[in-house]
PDB file of N, CA, C, O and CB in Angstrom:
ATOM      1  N   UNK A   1      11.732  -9.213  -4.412  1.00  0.00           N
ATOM      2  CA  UNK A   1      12.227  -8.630  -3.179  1.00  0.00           C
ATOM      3  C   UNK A   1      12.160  -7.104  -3.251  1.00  0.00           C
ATOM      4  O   UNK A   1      12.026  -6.440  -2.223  1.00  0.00           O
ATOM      5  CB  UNK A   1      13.663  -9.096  -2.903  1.00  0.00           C
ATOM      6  N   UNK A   2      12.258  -6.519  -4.524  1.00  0.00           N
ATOM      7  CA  UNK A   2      12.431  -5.047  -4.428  1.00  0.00           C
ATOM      8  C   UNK A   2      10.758  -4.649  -4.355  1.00  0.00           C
ATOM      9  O   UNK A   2      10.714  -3.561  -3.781  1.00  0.00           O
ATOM     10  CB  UNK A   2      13.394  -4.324  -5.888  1.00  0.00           C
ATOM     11  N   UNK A   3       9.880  -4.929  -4.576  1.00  0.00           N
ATOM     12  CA  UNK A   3       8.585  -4.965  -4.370  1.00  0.00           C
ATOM     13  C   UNK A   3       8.474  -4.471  -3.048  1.00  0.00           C
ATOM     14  O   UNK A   3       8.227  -3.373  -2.550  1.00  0.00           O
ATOM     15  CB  UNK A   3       7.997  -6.237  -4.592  1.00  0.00           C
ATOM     16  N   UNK A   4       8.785  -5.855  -2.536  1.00  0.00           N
ATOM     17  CA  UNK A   4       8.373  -5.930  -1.055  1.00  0.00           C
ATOM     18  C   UNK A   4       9.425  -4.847  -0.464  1.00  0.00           C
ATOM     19  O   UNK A   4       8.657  -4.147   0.195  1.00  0.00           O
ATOM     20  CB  UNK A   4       8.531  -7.608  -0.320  1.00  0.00           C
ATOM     21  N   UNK A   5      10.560  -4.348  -0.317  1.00  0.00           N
ATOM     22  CA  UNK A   5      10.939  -3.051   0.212  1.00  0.00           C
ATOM     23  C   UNK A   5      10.388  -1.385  -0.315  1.00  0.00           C
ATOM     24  O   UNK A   5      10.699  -0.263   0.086  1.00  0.00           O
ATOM     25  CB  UNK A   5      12.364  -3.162   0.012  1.00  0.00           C
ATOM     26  N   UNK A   6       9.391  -1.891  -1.443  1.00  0.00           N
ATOM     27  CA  UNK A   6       8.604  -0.438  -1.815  1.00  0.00           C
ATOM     28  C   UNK A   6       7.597  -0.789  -1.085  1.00  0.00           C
ATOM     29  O   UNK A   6       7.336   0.294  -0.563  1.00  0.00           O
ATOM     30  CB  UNK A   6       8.160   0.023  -3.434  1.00  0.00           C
ATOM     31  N   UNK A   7       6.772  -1.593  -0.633  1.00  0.00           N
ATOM     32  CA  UNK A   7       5.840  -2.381  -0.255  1.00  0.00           C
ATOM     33  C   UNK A   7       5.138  -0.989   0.683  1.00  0.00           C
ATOM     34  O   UNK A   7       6.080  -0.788   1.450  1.00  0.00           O
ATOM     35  CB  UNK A   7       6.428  -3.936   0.531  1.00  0.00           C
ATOM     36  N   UNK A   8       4.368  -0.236   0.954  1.00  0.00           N
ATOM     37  CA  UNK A   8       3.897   0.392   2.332  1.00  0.00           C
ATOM     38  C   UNK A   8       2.957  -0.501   2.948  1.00  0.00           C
ATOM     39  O   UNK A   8       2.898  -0.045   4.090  1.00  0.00           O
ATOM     40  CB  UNK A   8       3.196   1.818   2.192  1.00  0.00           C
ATOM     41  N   UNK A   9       2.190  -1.482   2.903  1.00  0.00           N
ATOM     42  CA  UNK A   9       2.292  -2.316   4.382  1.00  0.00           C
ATOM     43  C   UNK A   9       3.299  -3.147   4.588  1.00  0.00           C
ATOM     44  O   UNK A   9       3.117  -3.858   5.577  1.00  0.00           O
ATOM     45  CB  UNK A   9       1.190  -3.196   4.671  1.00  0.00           C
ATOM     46  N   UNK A  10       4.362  -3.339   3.987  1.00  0.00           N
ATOM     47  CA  UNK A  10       5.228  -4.111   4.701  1.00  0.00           C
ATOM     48  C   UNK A  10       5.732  -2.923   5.738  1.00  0.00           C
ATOM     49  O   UNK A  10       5.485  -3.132   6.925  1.00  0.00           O
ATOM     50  CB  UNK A  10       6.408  -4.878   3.719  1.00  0.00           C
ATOM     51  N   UNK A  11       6.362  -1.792   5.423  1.00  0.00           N
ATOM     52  CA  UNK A  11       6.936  -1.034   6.266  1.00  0.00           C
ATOM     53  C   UNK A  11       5.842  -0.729   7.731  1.00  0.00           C
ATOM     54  O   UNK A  11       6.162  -0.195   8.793  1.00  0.00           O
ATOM     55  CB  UNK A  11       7.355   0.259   5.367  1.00  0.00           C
ATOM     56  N   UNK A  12       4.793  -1.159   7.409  1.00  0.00           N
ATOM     57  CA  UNK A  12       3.706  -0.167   8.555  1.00  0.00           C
ATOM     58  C   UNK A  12       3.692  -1.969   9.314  1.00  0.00           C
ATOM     59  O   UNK A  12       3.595  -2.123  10.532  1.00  0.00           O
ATOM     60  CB  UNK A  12       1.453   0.898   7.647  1.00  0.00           C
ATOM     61  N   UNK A  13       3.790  -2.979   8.482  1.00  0.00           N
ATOM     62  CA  UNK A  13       4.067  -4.036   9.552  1.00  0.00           C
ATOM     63  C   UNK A  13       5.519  -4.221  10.415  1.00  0.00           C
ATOM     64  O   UNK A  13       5.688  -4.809  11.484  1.00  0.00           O
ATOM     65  CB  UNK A  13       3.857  -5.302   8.827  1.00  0.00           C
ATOM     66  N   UNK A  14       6.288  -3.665   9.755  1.00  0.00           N
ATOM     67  CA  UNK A  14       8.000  -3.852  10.429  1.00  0.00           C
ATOM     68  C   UNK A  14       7.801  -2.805  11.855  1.00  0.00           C
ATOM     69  O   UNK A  14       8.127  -3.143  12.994  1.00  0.00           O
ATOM     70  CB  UNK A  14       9.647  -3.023   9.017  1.00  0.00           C
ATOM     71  N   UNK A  15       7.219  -1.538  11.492  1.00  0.00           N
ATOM     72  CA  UNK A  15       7.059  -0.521  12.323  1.00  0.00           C
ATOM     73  C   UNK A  15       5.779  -1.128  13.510  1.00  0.00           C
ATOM     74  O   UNK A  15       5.760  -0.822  14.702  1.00  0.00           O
ATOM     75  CB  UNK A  15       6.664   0.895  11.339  1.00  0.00           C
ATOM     76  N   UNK A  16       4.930  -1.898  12.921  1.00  0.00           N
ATOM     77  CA  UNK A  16       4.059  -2.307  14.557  1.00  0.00           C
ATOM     78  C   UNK A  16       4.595  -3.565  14.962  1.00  0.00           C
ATOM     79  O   UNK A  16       3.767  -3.977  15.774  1.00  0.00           O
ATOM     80  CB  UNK A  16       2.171  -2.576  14.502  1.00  0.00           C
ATOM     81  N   UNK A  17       5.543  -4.448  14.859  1.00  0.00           N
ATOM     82  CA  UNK A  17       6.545  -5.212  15.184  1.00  0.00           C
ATOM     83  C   UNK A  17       7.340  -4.850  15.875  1.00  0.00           C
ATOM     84  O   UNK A  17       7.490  -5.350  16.990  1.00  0.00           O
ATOM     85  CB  UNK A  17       7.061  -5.589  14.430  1.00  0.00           C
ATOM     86  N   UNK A  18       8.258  -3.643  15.304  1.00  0.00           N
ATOM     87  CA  UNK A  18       9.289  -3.004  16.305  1.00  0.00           C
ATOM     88  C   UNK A  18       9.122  -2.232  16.981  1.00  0.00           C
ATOM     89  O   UNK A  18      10.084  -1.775  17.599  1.00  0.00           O
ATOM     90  CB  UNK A  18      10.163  -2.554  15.981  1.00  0.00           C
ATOM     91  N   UNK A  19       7.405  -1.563  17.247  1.00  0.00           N
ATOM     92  CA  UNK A  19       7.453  -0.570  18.355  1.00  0.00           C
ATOM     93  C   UNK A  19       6.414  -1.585  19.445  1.00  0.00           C
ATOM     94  O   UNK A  19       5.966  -1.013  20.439  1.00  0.00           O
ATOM     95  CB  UNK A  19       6.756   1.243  17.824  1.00  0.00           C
ATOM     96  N   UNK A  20       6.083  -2.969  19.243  1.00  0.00           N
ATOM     97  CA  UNK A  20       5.348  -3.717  19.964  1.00  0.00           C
ATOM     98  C   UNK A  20       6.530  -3.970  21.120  1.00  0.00           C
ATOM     99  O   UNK A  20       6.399  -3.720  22.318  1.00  0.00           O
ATOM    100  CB  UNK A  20       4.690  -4.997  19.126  1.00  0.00           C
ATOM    101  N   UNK A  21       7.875  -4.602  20.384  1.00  0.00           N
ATOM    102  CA  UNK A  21       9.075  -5.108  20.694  1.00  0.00           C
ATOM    103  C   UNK A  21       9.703  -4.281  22.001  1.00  0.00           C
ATOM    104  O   UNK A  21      10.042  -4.696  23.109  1.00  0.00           O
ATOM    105  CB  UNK A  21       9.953  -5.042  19.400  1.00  0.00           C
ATOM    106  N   UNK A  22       9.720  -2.858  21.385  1.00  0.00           N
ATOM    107  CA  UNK A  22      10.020  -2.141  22.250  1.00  0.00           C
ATOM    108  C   UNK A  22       9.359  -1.600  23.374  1.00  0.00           C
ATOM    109  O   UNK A  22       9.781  -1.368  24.507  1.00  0.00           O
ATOM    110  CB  UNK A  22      10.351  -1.496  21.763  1.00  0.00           C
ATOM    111  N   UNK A  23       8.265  -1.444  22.871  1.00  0.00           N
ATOM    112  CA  UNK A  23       7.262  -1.122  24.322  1.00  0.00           C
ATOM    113  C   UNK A  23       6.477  -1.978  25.159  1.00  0.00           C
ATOM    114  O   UNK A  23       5.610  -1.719  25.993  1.00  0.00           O
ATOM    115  CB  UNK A  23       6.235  -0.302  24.047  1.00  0.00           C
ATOM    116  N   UNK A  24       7.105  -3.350  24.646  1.00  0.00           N
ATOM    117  CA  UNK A  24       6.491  -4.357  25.302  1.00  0.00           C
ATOM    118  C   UNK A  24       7.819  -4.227  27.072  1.00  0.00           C
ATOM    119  O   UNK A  24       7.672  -4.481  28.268  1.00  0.00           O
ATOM    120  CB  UNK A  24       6.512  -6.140  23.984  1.00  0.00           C
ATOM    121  N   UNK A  25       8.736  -3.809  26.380  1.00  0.00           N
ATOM    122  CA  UNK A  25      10.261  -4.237  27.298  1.00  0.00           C
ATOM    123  C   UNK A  25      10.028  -2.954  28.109  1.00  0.00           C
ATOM    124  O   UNK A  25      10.724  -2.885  29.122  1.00  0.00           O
ATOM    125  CB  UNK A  25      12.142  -4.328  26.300  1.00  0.00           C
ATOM    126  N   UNK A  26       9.086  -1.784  27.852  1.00  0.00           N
ATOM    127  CA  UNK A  26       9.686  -0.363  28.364  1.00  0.00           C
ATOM    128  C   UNK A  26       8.754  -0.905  30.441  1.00  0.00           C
ATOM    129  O   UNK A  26       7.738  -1.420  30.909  1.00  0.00           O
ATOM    130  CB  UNK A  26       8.650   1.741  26.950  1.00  0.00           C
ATOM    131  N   UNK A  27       9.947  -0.340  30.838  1.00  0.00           N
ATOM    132  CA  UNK A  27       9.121  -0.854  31.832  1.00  0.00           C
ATOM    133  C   UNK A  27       7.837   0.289  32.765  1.00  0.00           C
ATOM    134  O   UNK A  27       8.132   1.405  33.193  1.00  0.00           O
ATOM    135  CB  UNK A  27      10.286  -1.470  32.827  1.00  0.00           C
ATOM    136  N   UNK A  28       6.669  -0.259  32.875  1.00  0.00           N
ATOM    137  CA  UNK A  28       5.637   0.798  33.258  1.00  0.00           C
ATOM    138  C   UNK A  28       4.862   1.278  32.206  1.00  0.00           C
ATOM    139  O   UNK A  28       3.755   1.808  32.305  1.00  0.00           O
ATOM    140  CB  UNK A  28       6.225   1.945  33.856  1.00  0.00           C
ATOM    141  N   UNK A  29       5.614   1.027  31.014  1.00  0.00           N
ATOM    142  CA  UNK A  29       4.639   1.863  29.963  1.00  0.00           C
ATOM    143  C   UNK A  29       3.467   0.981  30.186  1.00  0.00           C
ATOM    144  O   UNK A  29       3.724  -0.181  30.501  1.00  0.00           O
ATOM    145  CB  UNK A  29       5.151   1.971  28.174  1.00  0.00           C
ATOM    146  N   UNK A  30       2.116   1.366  30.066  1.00  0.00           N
ATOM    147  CA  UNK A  30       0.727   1.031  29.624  1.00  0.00           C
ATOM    148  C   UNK A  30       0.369  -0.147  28.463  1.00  0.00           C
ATOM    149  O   UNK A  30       0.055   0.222  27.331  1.00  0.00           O
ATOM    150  CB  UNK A  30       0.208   2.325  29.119  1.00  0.00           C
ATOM    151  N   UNK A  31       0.417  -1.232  28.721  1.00  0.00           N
ATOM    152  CA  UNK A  31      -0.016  -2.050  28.020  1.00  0.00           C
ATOM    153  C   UNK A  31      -0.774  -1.815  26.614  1.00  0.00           C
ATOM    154  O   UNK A  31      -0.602  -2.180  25.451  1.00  0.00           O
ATOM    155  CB  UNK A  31      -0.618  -2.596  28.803  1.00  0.00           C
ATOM    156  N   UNK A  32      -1.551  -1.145  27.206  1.00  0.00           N
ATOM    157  CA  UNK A  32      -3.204  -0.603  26.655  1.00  0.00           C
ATOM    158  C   UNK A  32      -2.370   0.172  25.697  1.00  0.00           C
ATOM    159  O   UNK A  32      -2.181  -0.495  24.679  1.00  0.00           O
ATOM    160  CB  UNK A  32      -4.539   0.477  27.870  1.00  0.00           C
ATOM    161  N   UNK A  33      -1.945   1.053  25.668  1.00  0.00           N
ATOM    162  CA  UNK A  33      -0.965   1.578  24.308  1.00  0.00           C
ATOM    163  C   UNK A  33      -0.220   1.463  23.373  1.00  0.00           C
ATOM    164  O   UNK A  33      -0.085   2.141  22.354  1.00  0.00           O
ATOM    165  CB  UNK A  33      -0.434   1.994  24.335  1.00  0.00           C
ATOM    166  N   UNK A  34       0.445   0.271  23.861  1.00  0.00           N
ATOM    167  CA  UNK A  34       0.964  -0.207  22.168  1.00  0.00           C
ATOM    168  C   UNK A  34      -0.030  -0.906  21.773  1.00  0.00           C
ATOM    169  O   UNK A  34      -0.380  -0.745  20.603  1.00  0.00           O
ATOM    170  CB  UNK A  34       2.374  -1.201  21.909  1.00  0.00           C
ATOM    171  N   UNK A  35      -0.736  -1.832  22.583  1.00  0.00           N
ATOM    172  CA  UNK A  35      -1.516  -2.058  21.793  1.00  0.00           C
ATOM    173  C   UNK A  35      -2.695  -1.687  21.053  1.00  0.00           C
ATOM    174  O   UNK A  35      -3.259  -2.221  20.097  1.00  0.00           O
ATOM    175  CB  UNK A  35      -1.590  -2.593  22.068  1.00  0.00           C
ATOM    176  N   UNK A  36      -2.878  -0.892  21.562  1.00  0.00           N
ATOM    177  CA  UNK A  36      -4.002   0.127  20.547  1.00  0.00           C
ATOM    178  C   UNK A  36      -2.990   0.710  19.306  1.00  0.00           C
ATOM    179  O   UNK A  36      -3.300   0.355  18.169  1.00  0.00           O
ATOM    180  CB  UNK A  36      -4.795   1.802  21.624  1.00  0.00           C
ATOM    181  N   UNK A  37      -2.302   1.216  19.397  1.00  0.00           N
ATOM    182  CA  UNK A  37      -0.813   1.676  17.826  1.00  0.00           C
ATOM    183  C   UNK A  37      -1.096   0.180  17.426  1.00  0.00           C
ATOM    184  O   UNK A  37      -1.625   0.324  16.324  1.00  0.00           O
ATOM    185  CB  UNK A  37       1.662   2.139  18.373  1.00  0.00           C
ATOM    186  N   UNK A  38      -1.048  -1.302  17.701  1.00  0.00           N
ATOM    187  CA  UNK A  38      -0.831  -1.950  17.047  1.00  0.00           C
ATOM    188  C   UNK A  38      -2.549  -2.297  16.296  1.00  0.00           C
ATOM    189  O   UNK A  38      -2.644  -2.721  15.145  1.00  0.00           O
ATOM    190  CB  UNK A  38       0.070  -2.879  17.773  1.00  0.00           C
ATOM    191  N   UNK A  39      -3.538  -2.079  17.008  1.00  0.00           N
ATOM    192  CA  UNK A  39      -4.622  -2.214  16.240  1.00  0.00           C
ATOM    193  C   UNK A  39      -4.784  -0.992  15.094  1.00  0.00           C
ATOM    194  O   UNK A  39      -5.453  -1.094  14.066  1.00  0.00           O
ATOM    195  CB  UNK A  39      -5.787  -2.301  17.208  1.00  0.00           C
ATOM    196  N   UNK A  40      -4.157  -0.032  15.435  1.00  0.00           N
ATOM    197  CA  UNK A  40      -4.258   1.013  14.628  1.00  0.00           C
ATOM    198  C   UNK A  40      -3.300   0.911  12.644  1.00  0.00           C
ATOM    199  O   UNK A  40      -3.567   1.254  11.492  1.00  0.00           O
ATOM    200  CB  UNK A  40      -3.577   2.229  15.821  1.00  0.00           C
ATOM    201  N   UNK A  41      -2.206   0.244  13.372  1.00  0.00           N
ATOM    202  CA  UNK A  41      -1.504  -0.126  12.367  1.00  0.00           C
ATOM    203  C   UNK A  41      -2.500  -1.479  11.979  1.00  0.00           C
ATOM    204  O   UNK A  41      -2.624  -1.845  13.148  1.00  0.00           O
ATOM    205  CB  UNK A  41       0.140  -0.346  12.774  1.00  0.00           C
ATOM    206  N   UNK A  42      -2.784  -1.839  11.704  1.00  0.00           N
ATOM    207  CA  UNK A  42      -3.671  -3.055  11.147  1.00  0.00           C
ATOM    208  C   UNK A  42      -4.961  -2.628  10.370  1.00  0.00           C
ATOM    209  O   UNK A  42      -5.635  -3.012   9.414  1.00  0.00           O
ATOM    210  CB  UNK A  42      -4.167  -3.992  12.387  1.00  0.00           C
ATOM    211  N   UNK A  43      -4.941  -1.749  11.184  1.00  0.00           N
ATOM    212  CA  UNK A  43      -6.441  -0.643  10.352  1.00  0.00           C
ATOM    213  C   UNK A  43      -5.640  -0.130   8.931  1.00  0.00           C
ATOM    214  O   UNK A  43      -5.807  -0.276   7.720  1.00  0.00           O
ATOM    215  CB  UNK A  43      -7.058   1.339  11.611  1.00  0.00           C
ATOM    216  N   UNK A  44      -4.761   0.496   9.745  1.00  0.00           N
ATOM    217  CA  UNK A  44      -3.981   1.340   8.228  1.00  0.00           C
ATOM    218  C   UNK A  44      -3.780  -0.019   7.003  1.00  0.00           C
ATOM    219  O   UNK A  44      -4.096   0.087   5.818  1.00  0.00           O
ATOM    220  CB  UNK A  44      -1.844   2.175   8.745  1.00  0.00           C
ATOM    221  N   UNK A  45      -3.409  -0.790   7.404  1.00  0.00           N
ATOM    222  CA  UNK A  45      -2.694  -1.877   6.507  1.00  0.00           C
ATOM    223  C   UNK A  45      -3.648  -2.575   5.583  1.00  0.00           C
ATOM    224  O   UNK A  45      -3.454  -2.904   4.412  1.00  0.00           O
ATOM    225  CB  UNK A  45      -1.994  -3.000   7.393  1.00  0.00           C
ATOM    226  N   UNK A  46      -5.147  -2.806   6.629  1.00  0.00           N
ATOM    227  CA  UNK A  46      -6.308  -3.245   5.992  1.00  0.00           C
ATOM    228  C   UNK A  46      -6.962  -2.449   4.723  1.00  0.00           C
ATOM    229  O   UNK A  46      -7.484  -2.833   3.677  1.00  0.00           O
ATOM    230  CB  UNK A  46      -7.234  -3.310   7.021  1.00  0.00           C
ATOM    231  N   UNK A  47      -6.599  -0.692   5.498  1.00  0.00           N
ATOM    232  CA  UNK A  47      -6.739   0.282   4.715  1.00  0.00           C
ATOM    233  C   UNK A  47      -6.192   0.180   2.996  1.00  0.00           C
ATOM    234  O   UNK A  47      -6.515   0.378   1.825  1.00  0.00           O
ATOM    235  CB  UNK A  47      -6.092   1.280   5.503  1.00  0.00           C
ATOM    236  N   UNK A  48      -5.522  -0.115   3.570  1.00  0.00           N
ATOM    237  CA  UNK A  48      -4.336   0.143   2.113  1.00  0.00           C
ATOM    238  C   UNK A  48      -4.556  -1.458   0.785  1.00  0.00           C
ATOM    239  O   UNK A  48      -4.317  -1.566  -0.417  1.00  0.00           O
ATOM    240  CB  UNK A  48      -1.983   0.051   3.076  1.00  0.00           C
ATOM    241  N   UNK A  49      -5.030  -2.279   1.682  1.00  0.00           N
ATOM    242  CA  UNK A  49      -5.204  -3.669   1.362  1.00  0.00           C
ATOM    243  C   UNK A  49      -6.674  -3.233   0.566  1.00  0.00           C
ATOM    244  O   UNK A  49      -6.967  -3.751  -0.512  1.00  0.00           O
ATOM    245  CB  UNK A  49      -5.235  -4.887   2.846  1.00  0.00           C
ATOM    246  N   UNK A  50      -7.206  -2.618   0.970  1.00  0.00           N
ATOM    247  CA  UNK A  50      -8.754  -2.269   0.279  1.00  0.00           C
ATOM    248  C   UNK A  50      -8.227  -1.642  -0.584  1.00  0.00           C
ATOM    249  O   UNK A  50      -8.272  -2.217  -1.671  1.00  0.00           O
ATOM    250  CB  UNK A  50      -9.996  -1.418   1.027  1.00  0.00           C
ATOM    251  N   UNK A  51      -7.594  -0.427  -0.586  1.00  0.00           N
ATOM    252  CA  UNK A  51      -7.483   0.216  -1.603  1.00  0.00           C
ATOM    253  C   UNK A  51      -7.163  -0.165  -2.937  1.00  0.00           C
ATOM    254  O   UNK A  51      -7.713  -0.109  -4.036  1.00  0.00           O
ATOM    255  CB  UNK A  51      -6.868   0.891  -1.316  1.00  0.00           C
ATOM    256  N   UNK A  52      -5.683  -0.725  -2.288  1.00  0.00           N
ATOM    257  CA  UNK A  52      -5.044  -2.013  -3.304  1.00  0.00           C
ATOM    258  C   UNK A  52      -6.025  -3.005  -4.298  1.00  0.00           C
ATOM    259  O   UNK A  52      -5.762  -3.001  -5.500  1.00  0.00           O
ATOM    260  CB  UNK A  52      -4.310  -3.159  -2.237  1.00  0.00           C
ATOM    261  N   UNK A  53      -6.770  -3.565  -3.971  1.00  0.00           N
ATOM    262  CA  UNK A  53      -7.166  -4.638  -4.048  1.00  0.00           C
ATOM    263  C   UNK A  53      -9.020  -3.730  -5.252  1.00  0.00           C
ATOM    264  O   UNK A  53      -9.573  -4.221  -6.236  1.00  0.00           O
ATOM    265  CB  UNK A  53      -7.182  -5.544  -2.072  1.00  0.00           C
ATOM    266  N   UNK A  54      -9.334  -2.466  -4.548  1.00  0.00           N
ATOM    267  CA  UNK A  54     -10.037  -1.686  -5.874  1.00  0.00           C
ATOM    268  C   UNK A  54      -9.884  -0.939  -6.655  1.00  0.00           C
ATOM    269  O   UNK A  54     -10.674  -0.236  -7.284  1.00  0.00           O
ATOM    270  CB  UNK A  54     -10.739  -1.208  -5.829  1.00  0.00           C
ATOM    271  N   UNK A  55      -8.018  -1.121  -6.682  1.00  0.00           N
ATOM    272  CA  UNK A  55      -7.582  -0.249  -8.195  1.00  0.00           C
ATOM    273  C   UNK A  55      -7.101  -1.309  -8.940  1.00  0.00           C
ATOM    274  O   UNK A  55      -6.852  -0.999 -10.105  1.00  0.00           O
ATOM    275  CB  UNK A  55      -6.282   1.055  -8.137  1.00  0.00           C
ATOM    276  N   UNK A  56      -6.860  -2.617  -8.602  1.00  0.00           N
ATOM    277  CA  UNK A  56      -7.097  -3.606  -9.475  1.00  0.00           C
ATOM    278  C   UNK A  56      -7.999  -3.945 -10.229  1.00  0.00           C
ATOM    279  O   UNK A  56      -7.912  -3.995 -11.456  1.00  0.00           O
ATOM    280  CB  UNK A  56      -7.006  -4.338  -9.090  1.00  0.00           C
ATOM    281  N   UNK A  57      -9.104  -4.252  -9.461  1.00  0.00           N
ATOM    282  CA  UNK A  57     -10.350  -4.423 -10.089  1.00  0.00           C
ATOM    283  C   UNK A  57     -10.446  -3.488 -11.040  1.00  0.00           C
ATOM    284  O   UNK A  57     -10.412  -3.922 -12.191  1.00  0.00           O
ATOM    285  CB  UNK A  57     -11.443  -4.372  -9.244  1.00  0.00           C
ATOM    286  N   UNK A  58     -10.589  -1.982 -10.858  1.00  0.00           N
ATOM    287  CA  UNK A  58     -10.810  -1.450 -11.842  1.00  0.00           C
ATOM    288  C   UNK A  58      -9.388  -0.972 -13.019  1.00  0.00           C
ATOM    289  O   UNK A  58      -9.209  -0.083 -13.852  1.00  0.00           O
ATOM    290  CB  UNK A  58     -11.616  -0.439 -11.263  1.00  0.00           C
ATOM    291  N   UNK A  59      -8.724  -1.957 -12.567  1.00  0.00           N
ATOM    292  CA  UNK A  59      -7.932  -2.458 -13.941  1.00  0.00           C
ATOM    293  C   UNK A  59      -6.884  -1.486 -13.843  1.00  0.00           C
ATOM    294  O   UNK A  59      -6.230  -1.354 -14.877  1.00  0.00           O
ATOM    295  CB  UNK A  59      -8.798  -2.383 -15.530  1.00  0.00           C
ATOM    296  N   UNK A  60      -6.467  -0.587 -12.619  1.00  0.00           N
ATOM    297  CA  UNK A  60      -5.074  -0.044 -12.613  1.00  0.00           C
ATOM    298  C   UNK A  60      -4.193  -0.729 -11.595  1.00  0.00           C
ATOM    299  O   UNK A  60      -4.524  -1.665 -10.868  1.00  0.00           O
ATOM    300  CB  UNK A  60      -5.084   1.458 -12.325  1.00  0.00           C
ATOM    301  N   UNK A  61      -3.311  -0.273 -11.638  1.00  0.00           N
ATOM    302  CA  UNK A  61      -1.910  -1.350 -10.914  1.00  0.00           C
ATOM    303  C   UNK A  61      -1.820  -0.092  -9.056  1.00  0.00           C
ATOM    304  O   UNK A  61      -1.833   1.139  -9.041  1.00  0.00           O
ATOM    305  CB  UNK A  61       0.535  -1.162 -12.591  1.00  0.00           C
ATOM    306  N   UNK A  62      -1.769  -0.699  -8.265  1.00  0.00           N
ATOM    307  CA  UNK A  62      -1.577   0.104  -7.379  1.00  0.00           C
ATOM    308  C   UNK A  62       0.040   0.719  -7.449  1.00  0.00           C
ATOM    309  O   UNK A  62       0.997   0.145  -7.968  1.00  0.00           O
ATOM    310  CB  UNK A  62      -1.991  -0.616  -6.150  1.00  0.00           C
ATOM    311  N   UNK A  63       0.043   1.825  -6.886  1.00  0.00           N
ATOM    312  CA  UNK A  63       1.431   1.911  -6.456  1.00  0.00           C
ATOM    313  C   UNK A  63       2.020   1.297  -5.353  1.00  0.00           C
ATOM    314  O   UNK A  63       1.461   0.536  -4.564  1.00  0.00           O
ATOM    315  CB  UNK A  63       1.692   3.036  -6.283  1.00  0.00           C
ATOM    316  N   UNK A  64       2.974   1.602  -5.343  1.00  0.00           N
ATOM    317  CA  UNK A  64       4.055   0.444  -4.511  1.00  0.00           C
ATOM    318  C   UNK A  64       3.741   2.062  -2.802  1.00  0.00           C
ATOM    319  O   UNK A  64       4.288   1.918  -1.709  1.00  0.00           O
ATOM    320  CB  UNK A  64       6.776   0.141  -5.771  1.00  0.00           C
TER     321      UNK A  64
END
């Protein structure tokens, strides 16, 4: 569990969750805008998922 609260895509997923949440309710806001922040956060996350995933390979531990 303490992992997962150092975690930076967990936090960048809580954050495009709760600003989907909220700007889904705002009334008038632009559709088209959260959801682009939310493709954007998915980029970042994928981002980080690559990164992650080639400092393993080359045999270091990512940071949290």
């Amino acid at each position: 569990m303490s992992s997962l609260l150092h975690s930076r895509k967990f936090w960048l997923a809580v954050f495009g969750v709760a600003q989907s949440l909220v700007l889904h309710f705002v009334p008038g806001f632009p559709s088209e805008v959260w959801q682009s922040i939310d493709a954007l956060v998915i980029a970042v996350i994928a981002g980080i998922a690559l990164e992650d995933s080639a400092l393993k390979l080359s045999g270091r531990e990512p940071q949290a």
